[in-house]
C-alpha positions as CSV (number, residue, x, y, z in Angstrom):
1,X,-22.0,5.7,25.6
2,X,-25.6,4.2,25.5
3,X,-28.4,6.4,26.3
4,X,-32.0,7.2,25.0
5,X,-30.8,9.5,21.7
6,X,-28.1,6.4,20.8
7,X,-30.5,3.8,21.3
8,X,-31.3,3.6,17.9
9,X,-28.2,4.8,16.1
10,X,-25.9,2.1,14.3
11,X,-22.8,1.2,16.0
12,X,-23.1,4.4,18.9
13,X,-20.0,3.6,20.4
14,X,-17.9,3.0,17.8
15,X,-19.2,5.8,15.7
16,X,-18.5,7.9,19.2
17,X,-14.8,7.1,19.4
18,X,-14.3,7.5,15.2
19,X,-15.3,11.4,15.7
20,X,-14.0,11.7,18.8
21,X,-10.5,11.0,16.7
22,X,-11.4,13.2,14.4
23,X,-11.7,16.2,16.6
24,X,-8.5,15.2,17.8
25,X,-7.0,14.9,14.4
26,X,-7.9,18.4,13.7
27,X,-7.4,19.8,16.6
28,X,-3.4,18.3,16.5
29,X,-3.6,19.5,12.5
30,X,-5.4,22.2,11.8
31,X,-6.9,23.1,8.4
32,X,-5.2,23.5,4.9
33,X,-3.2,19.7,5.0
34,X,-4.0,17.5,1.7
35,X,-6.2,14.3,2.4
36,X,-3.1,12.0,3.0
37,X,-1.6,14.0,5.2
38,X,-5.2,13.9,7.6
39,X,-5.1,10.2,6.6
40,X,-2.0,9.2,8.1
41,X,-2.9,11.2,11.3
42,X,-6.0,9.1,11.7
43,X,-4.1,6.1,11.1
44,X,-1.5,7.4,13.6
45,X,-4.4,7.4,16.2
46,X,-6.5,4.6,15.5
47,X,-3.2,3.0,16.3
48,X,-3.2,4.9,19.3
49,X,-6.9,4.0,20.5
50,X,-6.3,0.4,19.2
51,X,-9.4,1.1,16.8
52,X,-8.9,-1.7,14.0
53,X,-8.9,-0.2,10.6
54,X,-7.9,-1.0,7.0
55,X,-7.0,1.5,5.1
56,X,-7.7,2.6,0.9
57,X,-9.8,-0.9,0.8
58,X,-10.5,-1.7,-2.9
59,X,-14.3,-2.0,-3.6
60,X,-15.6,-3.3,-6.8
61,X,-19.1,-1.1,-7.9
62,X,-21.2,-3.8,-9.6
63,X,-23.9,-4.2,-12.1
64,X,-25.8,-7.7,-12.4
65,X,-22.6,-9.2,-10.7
66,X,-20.0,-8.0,-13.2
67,X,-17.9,-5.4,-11.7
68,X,-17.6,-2.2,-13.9
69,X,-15.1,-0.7,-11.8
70,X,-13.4,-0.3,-8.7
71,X,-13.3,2.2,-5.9
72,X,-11.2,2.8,-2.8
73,X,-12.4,3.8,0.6
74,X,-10.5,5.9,2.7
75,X,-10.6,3.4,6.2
76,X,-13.0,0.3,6.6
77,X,-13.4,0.6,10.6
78,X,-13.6,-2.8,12.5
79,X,-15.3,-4.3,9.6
80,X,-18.3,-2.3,10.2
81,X,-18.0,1.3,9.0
82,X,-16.8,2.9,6.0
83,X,-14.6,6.7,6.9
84,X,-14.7,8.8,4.3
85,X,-12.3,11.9,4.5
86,X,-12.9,14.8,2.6
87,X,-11.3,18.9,2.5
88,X,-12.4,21.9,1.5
89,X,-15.5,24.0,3.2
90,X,-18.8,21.9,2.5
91,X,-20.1,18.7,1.5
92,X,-20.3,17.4,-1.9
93,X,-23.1,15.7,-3.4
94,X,-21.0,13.7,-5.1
95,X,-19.1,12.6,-2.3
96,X,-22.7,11.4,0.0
97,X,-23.2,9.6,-3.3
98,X,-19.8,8.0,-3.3
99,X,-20.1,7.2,0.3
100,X,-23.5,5.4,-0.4
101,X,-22.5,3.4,-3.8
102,X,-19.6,2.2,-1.2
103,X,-21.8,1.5,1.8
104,X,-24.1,-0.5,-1.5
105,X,-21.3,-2.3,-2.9
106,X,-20.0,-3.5,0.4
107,X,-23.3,-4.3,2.0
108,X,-22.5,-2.4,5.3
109,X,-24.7,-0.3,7.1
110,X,-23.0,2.7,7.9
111,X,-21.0,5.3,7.2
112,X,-19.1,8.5,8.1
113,X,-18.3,11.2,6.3
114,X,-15.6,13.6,7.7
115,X,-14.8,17.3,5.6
116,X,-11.8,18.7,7.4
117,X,-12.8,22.7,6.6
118,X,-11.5,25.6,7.5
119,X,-14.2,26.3,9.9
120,X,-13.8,23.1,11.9
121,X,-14.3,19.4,11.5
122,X,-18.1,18.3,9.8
123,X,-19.0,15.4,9.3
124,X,-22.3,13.1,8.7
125,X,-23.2,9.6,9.4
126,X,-24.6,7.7,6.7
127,X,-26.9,5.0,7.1
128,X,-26.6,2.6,3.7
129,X,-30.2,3.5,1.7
130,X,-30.1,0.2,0.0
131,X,-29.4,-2.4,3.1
132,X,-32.7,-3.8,4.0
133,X,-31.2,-5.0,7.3
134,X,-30.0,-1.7,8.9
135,X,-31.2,-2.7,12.1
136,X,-28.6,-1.5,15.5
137,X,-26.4,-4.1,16.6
């Protein structure tokens, strides 16, 4: 799904089918299910859409190379993207920053984050602040 608004988005397509999932997950769902219970849905259709995924990836937050702890992201998408799945009704600033010490700490580019609300699916890509590089591929 290339055209002149995706031209300069990172990873278009892929970022295309990972919401287009989403919809689907809470469409098939609904709102008011814990985390894991969205989780396992996704998984359920990534499976389905052969998307490759990893899922609750360990991600060691460093200073000056010495880790000082670790994190887990939610799904690491075809190496590429880090999904992060949130509930309740808005987004949390302390869930963008989450998002973006991942996206630091793992040197990729981008990443999603998805708030399964009671008003319908939100979500925002995040482009990694700190990668010099975050050119489209």
């Amino acid at each position: 799904m290339t055209n002149e608004y995706s031209i300069n988005l990172l990873y278009p397509d892929l970022s295309y089918k990972i919401i287009g999932i989403l919809f689907e997950a809470y469409n098939t769902l609904g709102y008011g299910h814990k985390e894991a219970v969205y989780q396992k849905t996704l998984a359920v259709l990534f499976d389905k859409y052969e998307i490759q995924y990893s899922q609750q990836v360990q991600v060691d937050l460093t200073v000056n190379d010495i880790i000082i702890t670790k994190g887990r992201v939610d799904f690491l998408i075809d190496g590429k993207l880090i999904l992060e799945i949130k509930t309740g009704n808005s987004f949390r600033l302390m869930n963008i920053k989450q998002l973006n010490g991942y996206l630091k700490s793992t040197n990729l580019k981008l990443g999603i984050l998805a708030n399964f609300t009671s008003r319908g699916l939100l979500f925002k890509r995040i482009v990694n602040i700190y990668d010099t590089n975050a050119n489209a591929e």
